[in-house]
C-alpha positions as CSV (number, residue, x, y, z in Angstrom):
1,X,149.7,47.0,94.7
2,X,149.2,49.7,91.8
3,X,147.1,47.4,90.5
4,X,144.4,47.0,93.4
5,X,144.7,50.4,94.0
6,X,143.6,51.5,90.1
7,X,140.5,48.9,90.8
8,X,140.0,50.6,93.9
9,X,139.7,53.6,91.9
10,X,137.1,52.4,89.2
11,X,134.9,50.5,91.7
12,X,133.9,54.3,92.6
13,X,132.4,55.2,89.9
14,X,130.6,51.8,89.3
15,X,127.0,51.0,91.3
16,X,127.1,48.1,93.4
17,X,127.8,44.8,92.3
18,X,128.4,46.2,88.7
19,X,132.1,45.9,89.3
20,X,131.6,41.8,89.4
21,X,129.3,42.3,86.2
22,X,131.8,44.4,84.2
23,X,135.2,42.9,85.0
24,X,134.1,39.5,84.8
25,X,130.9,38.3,82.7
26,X,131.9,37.2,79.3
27,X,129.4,38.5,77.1
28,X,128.2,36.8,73.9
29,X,129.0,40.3,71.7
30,X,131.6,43.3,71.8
31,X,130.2,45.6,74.6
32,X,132.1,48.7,75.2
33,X,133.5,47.1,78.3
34,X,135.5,45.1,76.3
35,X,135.8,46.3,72.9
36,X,136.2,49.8,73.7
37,X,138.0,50.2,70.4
38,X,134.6,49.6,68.9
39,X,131.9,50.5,71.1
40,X,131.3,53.7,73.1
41,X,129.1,53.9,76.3
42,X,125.8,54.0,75.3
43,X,126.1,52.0,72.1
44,X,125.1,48.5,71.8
45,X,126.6,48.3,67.9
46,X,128.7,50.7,66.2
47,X,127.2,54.3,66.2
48,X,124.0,52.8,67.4
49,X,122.6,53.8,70.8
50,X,120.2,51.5,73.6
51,X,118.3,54.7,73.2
52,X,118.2,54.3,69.3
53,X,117.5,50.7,69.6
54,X,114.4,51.5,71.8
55,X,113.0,54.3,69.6
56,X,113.1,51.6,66.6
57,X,111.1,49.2,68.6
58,X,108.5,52.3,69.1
59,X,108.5,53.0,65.8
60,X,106.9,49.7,64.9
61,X,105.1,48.8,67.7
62,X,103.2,52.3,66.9
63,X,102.7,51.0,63.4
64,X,100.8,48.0,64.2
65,X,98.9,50.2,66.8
66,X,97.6,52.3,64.0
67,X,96.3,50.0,62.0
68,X,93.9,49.3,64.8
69,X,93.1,52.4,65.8
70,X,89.2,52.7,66.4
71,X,88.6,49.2,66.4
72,X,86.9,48.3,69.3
73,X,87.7,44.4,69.5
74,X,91.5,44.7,69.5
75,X,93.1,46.2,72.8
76,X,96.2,44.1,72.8
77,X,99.0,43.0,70.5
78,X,102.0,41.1,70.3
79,X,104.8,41.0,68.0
80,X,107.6,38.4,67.8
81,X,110.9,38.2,66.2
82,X,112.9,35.1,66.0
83,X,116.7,35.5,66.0
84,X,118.5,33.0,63.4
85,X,119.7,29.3,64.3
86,X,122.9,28.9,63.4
87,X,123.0,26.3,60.4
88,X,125.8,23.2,60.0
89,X,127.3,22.5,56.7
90,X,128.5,19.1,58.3
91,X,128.2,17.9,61.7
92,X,129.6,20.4,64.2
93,X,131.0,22.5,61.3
94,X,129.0,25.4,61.4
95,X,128.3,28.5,58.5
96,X,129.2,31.6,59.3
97,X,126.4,33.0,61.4
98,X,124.6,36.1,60.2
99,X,121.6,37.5,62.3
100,X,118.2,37.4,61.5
101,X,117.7,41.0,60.0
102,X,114.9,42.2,61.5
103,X,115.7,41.0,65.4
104,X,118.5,42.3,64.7
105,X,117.3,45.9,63.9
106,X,114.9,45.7,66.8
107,X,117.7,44.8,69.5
108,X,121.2,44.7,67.7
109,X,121.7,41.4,69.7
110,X,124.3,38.6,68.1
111,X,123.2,35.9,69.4
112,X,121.5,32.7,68.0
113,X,118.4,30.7,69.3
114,X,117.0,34.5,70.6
115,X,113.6,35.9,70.7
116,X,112.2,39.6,71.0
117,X,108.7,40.2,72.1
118,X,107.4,43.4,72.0
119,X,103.9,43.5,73.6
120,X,101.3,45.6,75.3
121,X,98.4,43.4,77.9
122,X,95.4,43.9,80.1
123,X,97.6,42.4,82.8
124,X,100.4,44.8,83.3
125,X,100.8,48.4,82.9
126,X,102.6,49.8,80.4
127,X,106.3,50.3,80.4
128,X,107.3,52.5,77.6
129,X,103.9,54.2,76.1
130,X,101.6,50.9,76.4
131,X,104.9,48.7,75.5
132,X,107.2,46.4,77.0
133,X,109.8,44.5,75.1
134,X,110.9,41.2,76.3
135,X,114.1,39.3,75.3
136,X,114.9,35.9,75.3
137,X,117.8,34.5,75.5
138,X,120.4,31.0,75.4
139,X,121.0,30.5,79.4
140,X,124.6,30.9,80.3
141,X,126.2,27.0,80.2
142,X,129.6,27.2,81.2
143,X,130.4,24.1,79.0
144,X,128.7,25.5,75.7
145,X,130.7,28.2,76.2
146,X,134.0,26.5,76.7
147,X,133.3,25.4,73.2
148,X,131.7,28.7,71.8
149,X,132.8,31.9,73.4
150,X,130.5,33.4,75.8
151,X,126.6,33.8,76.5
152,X,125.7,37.5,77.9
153,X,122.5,35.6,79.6
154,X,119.8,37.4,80.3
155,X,121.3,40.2,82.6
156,X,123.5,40.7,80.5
157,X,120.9,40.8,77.7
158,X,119.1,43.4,79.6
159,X,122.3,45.7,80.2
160,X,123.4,45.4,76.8
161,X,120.7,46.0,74.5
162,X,117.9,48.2,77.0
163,X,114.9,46.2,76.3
164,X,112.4,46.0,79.8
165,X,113.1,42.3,80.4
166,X,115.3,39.5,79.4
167,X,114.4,35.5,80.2
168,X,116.4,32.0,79.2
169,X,114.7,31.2,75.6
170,X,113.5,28.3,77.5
171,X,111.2,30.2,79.6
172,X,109.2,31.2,75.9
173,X,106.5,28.7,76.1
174,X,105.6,29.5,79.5
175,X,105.7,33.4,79.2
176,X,103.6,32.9,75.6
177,X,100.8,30.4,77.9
178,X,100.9,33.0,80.0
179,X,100.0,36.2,78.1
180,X,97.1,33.9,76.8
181,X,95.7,32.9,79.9
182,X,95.9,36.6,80.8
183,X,94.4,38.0,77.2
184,X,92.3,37.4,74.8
185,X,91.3,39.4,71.9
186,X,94.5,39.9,71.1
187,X,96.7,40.2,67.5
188,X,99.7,38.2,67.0
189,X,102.2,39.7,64.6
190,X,104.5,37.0,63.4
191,X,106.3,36.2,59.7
192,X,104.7,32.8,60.0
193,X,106.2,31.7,56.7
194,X,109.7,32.9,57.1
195,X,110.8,29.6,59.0
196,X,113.7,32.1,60.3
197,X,114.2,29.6,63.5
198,X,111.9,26.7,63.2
199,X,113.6,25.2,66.3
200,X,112.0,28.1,68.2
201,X,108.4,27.6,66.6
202,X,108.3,24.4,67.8
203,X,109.4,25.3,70.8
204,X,106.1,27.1,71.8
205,X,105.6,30.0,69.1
206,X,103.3,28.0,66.9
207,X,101.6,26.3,70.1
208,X,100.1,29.7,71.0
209,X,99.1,30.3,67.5
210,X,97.0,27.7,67.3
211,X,95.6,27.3,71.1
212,X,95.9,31.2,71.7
213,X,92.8,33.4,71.9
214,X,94.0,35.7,69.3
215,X,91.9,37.6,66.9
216,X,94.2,37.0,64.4
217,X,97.6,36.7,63.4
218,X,99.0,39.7,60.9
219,X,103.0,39.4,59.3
220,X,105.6,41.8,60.9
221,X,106.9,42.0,57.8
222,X,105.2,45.4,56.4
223,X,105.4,47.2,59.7
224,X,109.2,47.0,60.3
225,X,110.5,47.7,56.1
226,X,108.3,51.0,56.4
227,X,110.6,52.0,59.5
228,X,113.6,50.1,57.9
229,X,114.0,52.0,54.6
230,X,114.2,55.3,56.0
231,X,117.8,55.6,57.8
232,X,118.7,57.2,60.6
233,X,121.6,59.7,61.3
234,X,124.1,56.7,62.4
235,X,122.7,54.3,59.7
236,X,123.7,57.0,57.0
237,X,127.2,56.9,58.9
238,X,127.4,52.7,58.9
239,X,126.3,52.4,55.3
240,X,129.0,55.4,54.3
241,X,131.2,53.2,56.1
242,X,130.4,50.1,54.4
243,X,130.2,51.6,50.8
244,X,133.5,53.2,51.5
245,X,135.3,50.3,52.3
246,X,133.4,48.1,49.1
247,X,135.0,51.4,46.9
248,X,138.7,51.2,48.5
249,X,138.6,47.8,48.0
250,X,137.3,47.4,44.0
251,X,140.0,49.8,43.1
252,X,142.6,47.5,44.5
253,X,141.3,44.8,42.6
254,X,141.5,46.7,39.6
255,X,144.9,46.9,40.2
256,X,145.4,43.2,40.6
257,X,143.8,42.2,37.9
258,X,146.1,41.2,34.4
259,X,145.2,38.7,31.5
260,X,144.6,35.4,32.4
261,X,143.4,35.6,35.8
262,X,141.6,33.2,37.2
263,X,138.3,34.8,38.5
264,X,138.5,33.4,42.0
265,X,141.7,35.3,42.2
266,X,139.6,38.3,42.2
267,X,137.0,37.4,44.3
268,X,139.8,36.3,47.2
269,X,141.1,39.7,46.2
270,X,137.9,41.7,47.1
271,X,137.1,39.4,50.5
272,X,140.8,40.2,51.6
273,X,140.6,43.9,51.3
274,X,137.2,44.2,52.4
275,X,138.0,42.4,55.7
276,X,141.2,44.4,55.6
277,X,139.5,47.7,56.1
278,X,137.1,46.4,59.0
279,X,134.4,45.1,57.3
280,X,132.8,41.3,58.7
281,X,131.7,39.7,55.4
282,X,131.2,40.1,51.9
283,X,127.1,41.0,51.7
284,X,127.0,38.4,49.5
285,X,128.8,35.8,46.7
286,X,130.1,38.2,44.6
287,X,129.6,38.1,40.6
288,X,132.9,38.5,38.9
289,X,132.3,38.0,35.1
290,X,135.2,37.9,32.7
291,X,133.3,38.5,29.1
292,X,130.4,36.8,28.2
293,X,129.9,35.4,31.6
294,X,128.7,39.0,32.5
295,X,125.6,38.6,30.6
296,X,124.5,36.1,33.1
297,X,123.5,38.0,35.4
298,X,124.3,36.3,38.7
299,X,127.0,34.8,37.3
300,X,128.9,33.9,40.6
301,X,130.6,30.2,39.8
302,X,133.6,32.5,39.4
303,X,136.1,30.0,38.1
304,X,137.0,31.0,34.6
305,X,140.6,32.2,33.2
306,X,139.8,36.2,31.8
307,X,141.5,36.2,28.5
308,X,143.3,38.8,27.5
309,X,141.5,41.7,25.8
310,X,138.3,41.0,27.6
311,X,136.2,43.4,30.6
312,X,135.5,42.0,34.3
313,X,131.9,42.7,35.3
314,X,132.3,42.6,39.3
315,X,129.4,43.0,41.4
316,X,130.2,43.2,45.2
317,X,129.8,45.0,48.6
318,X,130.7,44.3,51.7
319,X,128.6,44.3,55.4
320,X,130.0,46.4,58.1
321,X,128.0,45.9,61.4
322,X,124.9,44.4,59.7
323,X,124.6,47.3,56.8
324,X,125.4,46.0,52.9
325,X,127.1,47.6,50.4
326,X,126.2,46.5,46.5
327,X,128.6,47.9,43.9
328,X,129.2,47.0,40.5
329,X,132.2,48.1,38.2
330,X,133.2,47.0,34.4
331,X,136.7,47.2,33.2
332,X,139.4,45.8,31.0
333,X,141.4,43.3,32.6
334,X,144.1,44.4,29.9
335,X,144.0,47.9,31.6
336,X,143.2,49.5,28.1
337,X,139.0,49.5,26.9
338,X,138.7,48.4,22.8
339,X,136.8,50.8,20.8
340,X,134.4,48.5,20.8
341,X,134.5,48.1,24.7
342,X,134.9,52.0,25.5
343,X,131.8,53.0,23.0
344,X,129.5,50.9,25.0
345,X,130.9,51.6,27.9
346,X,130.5,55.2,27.6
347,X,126.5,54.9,27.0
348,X,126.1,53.0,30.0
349,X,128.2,55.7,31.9
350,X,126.2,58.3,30.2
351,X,122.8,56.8,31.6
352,X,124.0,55.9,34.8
353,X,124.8,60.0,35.4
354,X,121.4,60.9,33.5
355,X,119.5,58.9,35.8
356,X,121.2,59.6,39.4
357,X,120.1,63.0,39.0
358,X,116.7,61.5,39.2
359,X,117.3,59.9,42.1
360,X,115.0,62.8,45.0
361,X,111.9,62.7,46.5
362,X,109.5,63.9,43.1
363,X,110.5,59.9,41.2
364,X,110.2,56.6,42.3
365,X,112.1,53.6,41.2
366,X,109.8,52.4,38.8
367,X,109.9,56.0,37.3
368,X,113.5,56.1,36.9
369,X,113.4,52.7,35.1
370,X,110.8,53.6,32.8
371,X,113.2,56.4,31.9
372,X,116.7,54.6,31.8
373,X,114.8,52.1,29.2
374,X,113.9,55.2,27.2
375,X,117.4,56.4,27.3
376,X,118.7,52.9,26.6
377,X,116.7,52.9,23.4
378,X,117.8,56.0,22.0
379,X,121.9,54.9,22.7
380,X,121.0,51.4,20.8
381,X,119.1,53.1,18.4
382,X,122.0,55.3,17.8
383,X,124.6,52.5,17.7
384,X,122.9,50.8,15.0
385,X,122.0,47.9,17.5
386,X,118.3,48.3,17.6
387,X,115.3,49.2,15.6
388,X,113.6,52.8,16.1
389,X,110.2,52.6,17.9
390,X,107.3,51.9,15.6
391,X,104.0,50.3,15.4
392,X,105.5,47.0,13.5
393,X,108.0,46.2,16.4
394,X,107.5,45.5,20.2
395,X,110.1,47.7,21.1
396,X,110.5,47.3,25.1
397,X,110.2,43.7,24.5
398,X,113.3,44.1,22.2
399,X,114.8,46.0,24.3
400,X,114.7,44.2,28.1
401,X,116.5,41.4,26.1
402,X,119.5,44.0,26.0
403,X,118.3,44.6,30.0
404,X,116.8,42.2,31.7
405,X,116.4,43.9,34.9
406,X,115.6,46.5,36.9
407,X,117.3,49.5,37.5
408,X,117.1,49.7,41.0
409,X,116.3,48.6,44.4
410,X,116.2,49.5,48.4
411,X,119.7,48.9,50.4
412,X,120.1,48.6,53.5
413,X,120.6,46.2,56.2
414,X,120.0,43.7,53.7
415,X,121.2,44.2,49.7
416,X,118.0,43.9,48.4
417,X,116.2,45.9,51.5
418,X,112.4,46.1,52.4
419,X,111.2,44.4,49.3
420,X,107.4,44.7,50.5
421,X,107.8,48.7,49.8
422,X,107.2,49.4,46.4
423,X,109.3,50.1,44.0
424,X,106.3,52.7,42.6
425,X,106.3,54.8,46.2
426,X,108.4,58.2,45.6
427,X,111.7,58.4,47.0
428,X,111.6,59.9,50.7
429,X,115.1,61.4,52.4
430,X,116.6,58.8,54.1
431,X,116.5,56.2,52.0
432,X,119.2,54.3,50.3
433,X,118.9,53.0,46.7
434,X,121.6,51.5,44.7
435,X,121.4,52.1,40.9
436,X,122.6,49.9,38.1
437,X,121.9,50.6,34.8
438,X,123.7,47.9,32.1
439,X,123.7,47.0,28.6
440,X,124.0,43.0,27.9
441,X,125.0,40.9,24.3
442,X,125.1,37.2,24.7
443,X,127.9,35.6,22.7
444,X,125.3,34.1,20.7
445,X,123.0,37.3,19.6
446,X,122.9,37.3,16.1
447,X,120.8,40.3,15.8
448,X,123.7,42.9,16.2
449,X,127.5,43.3,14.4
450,X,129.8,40.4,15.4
451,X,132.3,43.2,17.3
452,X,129.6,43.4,20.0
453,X,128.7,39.8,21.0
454,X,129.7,38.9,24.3
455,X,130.0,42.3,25.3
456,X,128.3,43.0,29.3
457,X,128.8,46.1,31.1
458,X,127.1,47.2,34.6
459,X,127.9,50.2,36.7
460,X,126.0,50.3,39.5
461,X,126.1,53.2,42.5
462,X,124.7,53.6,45.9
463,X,122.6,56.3,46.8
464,X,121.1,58.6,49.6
465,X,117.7,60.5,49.1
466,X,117.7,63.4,50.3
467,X,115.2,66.8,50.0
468,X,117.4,68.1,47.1
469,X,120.6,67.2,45.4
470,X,120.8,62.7,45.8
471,X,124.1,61.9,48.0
472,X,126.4,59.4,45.8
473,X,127.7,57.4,48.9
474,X,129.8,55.4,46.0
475,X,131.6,58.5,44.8
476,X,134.4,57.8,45.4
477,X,134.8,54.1,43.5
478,X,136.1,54.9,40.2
479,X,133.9,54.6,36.5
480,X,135.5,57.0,34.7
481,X,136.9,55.2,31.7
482,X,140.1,57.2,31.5
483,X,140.6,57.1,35.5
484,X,140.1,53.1,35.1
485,X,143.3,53.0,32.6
486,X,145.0,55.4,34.3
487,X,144.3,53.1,37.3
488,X,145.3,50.3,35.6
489,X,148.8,51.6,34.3
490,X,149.7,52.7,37.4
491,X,149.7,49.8,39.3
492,X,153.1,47.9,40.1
């Protein structure tokens, strides 16, 4: 009896028929109805609100308007974004499913076999400032989801995630005929060469390509990484989140590690910590280098025994709700750094704190790597390693064998974000860059003294832009050399 009379209650504060859609749709996604640990009302993913959701579809619709504006033989557009397919390793043995980035950042919807078309036509008036975003979805199956958990359908599509309209995903071709019998003149924005979904391509999207009426068909790609690279308010919050729980977690492995571990052990380490403290995945296979293995540089076979005396070079991060951490930390697996070990280490740490400060809105990336590969010279130099600058010597050549990469990079949903943005663009607030400066000697480099072969060191940090002083997210994860032993003793 007290529990009909506590539904009683609710039902008055839900609209009709919602009762029936809360209590008992099973939705393919935590919805605040059901994971109200997670979600609040409002959100359709952690911290991130339908309204949120809606402006980010604005944003880049508005974009692709722009680039139009004036022209007088383009009225219309429509943009389409594929959700992933999930992928088999073996025949009903699937991967772990990760969404398609950019659907997801459009309409924070989980589910596979999806597609989100934003559009504006002759045909119908405009919904939302000349858009109207359409959703399309797997049809609820009651046996498919015996098997695989539940489908939200297309109302529950609709409720979840805010966009104007939500369809079955079989109901694409027709929609897609329709909007060109109804159009013409039209731009289709569409990453044509992603092959995100090809199921879905054949399945109508590359039909109205090629029988559509279209004026032409322009990427998506460029649009959405200028609105992806600058965060928002609760982006900042998810990727704190993230990089927090990456930082937490490398210190632990620290603490695990001793001579003779097998890497693996230390990669299992990291996943179990990480997934400990909330997070969904590591953001990707991690690197974890014992000696000379760190000068490869994505070194992740990760199935060597660290001798005793040697550094770990780990490079990992975690995702937490679809935003990527990317950390990377040196130490002794010994717990104490050789002289050797500690000098080196030192310069790297010394460059790494030279070139944060950089990191605000008057550099870019490319600046700040032109200057860590100055200050890198001037440590080698000093250590005996390399030969001064001079006219008889290519120098940088000389010295990008030492550091073969870059010293930085956009993070963000992805871990190497919106790589169409430039890398010579100046820093804006809002963005997040990580930072990784490194000095690398093979085993077999003859060129310097025998104590420093096989020697590889990375530290690499994650950073907010902002208008003044840059925001180490990363703080927190420990680099000091003295703070790593002192770590390292401590443990039990």
């Amino acid at each position: 009896m007290g529990c009909c009379n506590a539904l009683r209650t609710y039902s008055r504060f839900l609209k009709p028929n919602k009762l029936l859609t809360t209590l008992n749709r099973n939705f393919g996604q935590p919805v605040a109805q059901t994971h109200p640990h997670l979600l609040k009302q409002g959100e359709v993913t952690p911290f991130v609100t339908k309204e949120e959701y809606r402006q980010r579809r604005h944003n880049v619709f508005k974009l692709v308007l722009d680039q139009f504006e004036g022209s007088k033989n383009v009225k219309d557009h429509i943009m389409i974004f594929p959700s992933a397919c999930r992928l088999y390793m073996t025949p009903a043995i699937p991967y772990p499913f990760r969404q398609n980035t950019d659907f997801h950042y459009l309409s924070g919807f989980q589910e596979s076999d999806s597609v989100l078309i934003l559009h504006n036509s002759q045909s119908t008036s405009s919904i939302q400032k000349g858009m109207t975003s359409v959703l399309f979805v797997p049809k609820k199956d009651p046996h498919v989801e015996l098997w695989e958990g539940g489908r939200s359908g297309p109302e529950g599509a609709e409720e979840i995630t805010g966009v104007d309209k939500a369809y079955n995903t079989e109901d694409l071709s027709q929609f897609l005929q329709d909007y060109s019998k109804h159009n013409s003149n039209y731009v289709i924005w569409y990453d044509i060469d992603s092959k995100v979904n090809p199921e879905l391509g054949r399945a109508g999207i590359e039909d109205f390509i090629l029988q559509g009426k279209q004026k032409c068909v322009e990427t998506t790609i460029r649009s959405i990484h200028k609105t992806r690279v600058i965060k928002s308010p609760a982006e900042v919050q998810l990727m704190q989140r993230s990089v927090d729980i990456a930082s937490e977690s490398l210190e632990e492995v620290m603490k695990f590690s001793y001579p003779q571990v097998n890497e693996s052990y230390l990669q299992a380490k990291m996943e179990f910590e990480c997934k400990l403290r909330d997070a969904q995945m590591l953001a990707y296979p991690p690197v974890v280098a014992g000696g000379n293995h760190g000068n490869t540089i994505h070194y992740t076979k990760n199935n060597q025994i660290v001798p005793a005396g040697e550094m770990v070079l780990m490079d990992a991060g975690c995702e937490y709700h679809g935003f990527c951490s990317d950390l990377t930390r040196t130490w002794p697996v010994s717990g104490r750094f050789s002289a050797v070990q500690r000098r080196l280490y030192d310069v790297v740490l010394r460059i790494q704190l030279k070139v944060i400060s950089l990191c605000n809105p008057e550099f870019s990336l490319e600046q700040i790597y032109v200057y860590m590969l100055h200050l890198l010279g001037e440590e080698l130099v000093s250590l005996g390693l390399i030969q001064p600058k001079s006219k008889s010597t290519n120098y940088f050549q000389g010295l990008r064998e030492f550091y073969p990469h870059h010293v930085g990079h956009y993070l963000g949903m992805d871990v190497h974000d919106t790589p169409t943005v430039s890398r010579h663009a100046k820093l804006q607030p809002g963005m997040i860059i990580a930072i990784e400066p490194g000095v690398y000697i093979p085993a077999n480099c003859t060129s310097v003294p025998e104590e420093y072969r096989g020697i590889a060191i990375r530290i690499e940090d994650n950073v907010l832009i902002t208008d003044s002083q840059p925001v180490v997210l990363s703080a927190k994860c420990v680099k000091d050399p003295d703070h790593i032993e002192a770590i390292m003793a401590s443990k039990s």
